[in-house]
N, C-alpha and C positions, 0 to 999 in steps of 0.2 A: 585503185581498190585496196584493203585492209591485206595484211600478210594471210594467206590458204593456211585451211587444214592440211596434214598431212593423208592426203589421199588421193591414189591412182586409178581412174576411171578405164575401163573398157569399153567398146564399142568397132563391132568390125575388125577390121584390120589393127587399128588404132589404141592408143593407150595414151591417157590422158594423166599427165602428175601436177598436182594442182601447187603443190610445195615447191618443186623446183621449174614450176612453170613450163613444163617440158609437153611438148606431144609425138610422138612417134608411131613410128608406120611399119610394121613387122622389125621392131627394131632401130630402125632409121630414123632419125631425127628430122622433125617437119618445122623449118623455120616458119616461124606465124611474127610478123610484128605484135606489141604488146597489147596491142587494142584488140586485135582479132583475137591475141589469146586471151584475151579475158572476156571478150564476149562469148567465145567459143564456150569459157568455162560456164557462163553463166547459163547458155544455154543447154550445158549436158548437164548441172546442179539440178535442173527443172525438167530433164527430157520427160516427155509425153505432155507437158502441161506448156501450156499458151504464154506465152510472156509479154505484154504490151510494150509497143515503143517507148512510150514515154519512160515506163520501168528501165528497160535498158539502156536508155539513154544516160540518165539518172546513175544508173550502177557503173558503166562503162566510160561515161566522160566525165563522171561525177555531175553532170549540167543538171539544168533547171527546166525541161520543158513547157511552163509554164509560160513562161515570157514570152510574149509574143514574135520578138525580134530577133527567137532565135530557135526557131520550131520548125522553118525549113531548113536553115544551116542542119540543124541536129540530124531531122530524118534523114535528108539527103547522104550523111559521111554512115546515116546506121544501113540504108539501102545499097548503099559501095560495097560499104564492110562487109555485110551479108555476103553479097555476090564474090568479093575476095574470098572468105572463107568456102563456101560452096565451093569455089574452084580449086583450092586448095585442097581439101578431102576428094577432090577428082569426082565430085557427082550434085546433083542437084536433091537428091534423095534424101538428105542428112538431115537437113533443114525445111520446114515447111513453110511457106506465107499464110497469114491469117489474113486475107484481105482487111487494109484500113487497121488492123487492130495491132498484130505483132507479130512472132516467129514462135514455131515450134523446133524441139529437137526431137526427130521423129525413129530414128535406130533404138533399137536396145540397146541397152546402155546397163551395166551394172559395178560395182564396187571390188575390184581384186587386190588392194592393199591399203594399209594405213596405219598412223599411229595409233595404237593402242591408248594412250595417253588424251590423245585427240577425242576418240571415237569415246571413253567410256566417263571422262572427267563431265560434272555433269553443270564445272563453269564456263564448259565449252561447247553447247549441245550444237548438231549437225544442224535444226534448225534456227535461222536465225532469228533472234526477235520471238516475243509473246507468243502462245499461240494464236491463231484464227485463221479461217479458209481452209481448204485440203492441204494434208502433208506432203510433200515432194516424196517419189516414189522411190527412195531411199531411206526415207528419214526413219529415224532407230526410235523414234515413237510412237510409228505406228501401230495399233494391236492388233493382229488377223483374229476375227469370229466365224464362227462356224456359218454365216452367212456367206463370208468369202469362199471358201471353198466350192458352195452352193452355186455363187456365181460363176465362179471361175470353170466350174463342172457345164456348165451348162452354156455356155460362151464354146467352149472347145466341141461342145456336141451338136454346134450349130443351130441351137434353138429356136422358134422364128420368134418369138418375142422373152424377154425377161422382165421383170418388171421389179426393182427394189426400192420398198417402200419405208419412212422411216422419219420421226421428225425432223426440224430444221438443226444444223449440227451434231447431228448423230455420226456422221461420218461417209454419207454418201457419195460426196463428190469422189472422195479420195477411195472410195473401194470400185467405182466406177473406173477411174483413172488407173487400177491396176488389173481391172479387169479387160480394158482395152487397151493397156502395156503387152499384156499375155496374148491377146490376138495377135497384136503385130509380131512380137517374137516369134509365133507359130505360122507365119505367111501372108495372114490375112491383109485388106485394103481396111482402113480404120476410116471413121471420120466422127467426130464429135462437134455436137451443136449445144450450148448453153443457153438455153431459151431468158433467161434472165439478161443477156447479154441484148437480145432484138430490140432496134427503139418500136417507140409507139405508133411509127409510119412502118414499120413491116407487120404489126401485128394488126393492121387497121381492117381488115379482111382477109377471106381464105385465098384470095387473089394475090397478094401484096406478099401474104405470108408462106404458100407454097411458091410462090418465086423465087422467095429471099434462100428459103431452105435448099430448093435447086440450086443457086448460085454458090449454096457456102459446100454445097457437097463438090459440085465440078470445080471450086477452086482449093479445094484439101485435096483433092484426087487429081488435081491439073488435068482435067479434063481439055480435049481440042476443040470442042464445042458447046460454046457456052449455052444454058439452059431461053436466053431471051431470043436465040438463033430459031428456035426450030418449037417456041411456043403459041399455040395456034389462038386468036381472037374469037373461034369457032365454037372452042369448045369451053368445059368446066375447070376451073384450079386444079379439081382432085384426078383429072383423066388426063390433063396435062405434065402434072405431077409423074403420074403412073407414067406414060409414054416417055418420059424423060428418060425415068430410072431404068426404063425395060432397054432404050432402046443405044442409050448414051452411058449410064453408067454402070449397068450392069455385063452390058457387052466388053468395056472394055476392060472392066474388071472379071478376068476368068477364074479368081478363087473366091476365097470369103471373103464377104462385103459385112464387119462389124460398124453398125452407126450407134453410136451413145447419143441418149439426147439426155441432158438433165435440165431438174428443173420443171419436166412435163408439167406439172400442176399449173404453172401460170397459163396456159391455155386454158384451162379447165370453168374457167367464168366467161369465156367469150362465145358471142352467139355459131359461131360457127365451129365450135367445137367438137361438135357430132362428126361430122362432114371430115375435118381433119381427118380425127382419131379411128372413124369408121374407115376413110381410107388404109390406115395402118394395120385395121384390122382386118378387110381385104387382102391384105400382101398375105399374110395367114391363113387363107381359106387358102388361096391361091397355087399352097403348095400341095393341096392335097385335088385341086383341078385342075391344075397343071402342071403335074408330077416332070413334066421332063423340061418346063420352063426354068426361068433363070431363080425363081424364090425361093430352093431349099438353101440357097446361097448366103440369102440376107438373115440377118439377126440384126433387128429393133431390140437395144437397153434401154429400157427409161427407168427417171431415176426419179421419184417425187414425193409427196409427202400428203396433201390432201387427200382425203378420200373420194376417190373418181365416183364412184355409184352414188353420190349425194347431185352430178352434177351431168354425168352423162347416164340415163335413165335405161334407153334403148340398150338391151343385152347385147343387140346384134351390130349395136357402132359401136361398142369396147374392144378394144383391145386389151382391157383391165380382166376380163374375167376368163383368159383364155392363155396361155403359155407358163411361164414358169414364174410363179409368184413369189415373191422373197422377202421376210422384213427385217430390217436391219437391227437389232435391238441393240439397247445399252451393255455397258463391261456389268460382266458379273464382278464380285468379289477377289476373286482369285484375277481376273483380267486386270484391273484397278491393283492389285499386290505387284502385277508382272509390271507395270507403268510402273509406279513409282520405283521399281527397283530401276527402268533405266531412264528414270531421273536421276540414279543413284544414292536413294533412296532417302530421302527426306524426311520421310516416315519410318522411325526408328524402328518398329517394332510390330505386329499383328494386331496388338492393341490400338497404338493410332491409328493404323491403316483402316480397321473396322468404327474407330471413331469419325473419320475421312469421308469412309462410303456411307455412314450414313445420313453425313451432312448431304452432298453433294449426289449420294446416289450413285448409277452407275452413268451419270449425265456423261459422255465424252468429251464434250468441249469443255464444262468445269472442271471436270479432273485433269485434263491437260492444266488448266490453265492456275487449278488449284498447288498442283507437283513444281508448275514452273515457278511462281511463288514462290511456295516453300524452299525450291534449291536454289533459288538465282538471290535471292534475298534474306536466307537464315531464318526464316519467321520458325515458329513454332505452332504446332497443333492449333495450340489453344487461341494463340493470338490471331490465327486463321479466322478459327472459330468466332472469337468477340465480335471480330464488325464483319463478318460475311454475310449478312443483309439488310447491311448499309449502304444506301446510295453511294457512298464514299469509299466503299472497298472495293476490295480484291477484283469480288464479283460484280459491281454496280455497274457499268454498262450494260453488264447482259441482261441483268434484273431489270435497269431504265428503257430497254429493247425490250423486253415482254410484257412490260408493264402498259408503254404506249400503247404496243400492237392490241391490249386487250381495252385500252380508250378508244377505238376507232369502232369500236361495237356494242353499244352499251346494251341492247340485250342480250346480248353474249358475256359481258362483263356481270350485269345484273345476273344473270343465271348463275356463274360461279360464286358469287358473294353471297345467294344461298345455300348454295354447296358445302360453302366453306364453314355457313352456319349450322350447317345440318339440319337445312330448315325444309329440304326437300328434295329428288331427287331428280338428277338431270334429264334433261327429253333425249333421245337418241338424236336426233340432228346437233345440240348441243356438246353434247357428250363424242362423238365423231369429231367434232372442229377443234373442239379444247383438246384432245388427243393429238390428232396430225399435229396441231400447234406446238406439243410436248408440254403440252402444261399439265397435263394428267395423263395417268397408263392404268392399264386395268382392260378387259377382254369384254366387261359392259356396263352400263351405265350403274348397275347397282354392285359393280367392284372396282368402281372411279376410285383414286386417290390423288394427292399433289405425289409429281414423278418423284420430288425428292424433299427431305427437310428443311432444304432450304427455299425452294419454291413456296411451301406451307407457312412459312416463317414468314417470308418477305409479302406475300401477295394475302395472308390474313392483316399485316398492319395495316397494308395501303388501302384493302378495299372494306373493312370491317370496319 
């Protein structure tokens, strides 16, 4: 692996120096051969978040998992490794299995020193590589919004449902991922499900898919009895489901039970979608008729972006229109100033800065992705500006990702290309999908706009 920043992780007992390769135990030095310590590292780099084999295979042996000839050798030394280290840190609790998928580092974990030079230079940032996906729960760029807080209030007051809502890239995963950091810190049993993650053989029915969902909870919570043990042929998915959780994971979890699911929305087109979500939305009644039952315990986060009420109809199977609802919005101005300064600031002066936001808006992921640009490469404002909506620049993956996603619907597509003309005004059903989508913001169809100038720019050439 590349020479470490200079920084020393915390966790437990433990303190992690990533510079001099060290790990110690109230002081005491923990011999790790080099491979456990650099898995070790990579896995506290990423605590709370999932890391796939194959990923760490990759980072840790440098290999190729790919290759067929060498994808049990690899697993098998990363399934040792694993087990070395667990025993090493004297617990199984450190590290989590994702069944089939990868490991987690599941302690708090936080940042008690570093080079200055390291942390603030910004040809060195903490993240590695372009942005995309959720930031790692340390990373210095990520912005807290006054949504977080909201989450995070209401996570700690045990809420039975959350729900934050928000387009694609806005920044959900990653405020979710720090909102069930903070349960664990505070005691709680955690588990997160990424519904984009289920193949299309668990999502094939409500049978297939509350299985899959009991299995992935009793193997995050190492449950002793797994969910296909004591699942009855008698009865329904959603009473089996229930009985599972009441009687296996809620029993054996006697504090706070946080489950994150993100991603909710892709259920949301499947015919059994009521039936799910009305189950979740039972656990919610439930605490208020079975006050001394185990449900003031649970909090359900979901984390998605479709508009639910376009797709589950019945008031009474939502779980949309009941707990704590949240929308995740874009950077203000002043948010977009605080990034690029720990960019270190690329954007010379207030003037760029407001030239910046209002190309790009207060979109998150292009202003990440517009600052990392700017400092990783010396561009300048303007030359930003010239080709940012060009298939060929800066931005053109993301604009060639919205642009498809808006070919796979041509009355949907045709709808905005009057929009765009001003030739009439959107329906509410359209108007709702091009929002979640982020391709327009505004509170109703007749204060639609494109989210930002560069959307307007790019999606008048193509479709005009």
């Amino acid at each position: 692996m590349s020479k470490r920043a200079r920084l020393v992780y915390e966790f437990g007992p433990y303190q992690l120096d990533l510079a001099e390769c060290r790990l110690s135990r109230h002081g005491r030095e923990v011999t790790l051969r080099p491979k456990l310590f650099d898995l070790l590292a990579v896995l506290v780099e990423r605590s709370g978040q999932m890391v796939e084999k194959d990923e760490l295979i990759t980072l840790v042996w440098d290999a190729h998992p790919e290759r067929a000839d060498s994808v049990g050798a690899y697993e098998s030394n990363l399934t040792v490794s694993v087990n070395a280290l667990r025993k090493a840190l004297g617990g199984d609790h450190y590290i989590e299995t994702v069944t089939k998928r990868g490991y987690r580092f599941a302690a708090a974990v936080r940042v008690v020193a570093g080079d200055s030079r390291t942390l603030d230079s910004p040809a060195a940032p903490l993240d590695k590589g372009p942005p995309g996906g959720a930031l790692s729960l340390h990373s210095r760029y990520y912005i807290a919004r006054p949504t977080d807080a909201e989450f995070h209030g209401a996570v700690a007051r045990r809420d039975s449902i959350v729900l934050v809502k928000g387009p694609r890239q806005v920044g959900k995963t990653s405020l979710l991922a720090r909102g069930l950091q903070q349960a664990r810190e505070a005691g709680a049993a955690v588990v997160l499900t990424d519904l984009q993650h289920l193949s299309a053989t668990a999502l094939a029915d409500a049978e297939r898919l509350t299985r899959t969902l009991a299995e992935m909870i009793a193997d995050q919570l190492e449950l002793p009895t797994a969910p296909h043990q004591t699942w009855s042929d008698y009865l329904p998915p959603s009473t089996n489901f229930e009985r599972y959780l009441r009687r296996e994971v809620m029993t054996r979890t006697p504090g706070a039970l946080v489950w994150g699911v993100d991603e909710a929305d892709r259920l949301f087109s499947y015919p059994y979608a009521s039936e799910v979500f009305g189950l979740f939305r039972s656990w919610h009644n439930l605490r208020a008729l079975e006050p001394a039952g185990p449900w003031p315990r649970l909090t359900l986060a979901f984390a998605y972006a479709t508009e639910a009420h376009l797709f589950i109809t019945d008031l009474n199977q939502s779980p949309f229109n009941v707990g704590t609802r949240l929308v995740l919005e874009d950077f203000t101005l002043d948010e977009v100033a605080e990034l690029n300064e720990r960019f270190g600031a690329p954007l010379s002066d207030a003037a760029e800065i407001e030239r910046f936001y209002a190309m790009v808006g207060g979109h998150p992921y292009l202003a990440q992705c517009g600052l990392y640009e700017l400092a990783t490469r010396g561009l300048s404002i303007a030359a930003l500006e010239a080709h940012a909506d060009h298939n060929e620049g800066v931005f053109g993956d993301h604009l060639r990702h919205l642009l498809v996603s808006l070919e796979r619907d041509a009355a949907l597509r045709a709808a905005l290309r009057d929009f765009l003309r001003g030739q009439t005004e959107l329906t509410l059903p359209h108007f709702y999908r091009l929002r979640s989508a982020g391709v327009l913001v505004g509170a109703a169809p007749s204060q639609a706009r494109p989210r930002c100038e560069l959307y307007a720019r790019y999606l008048s050439r193509h479709l005009l």
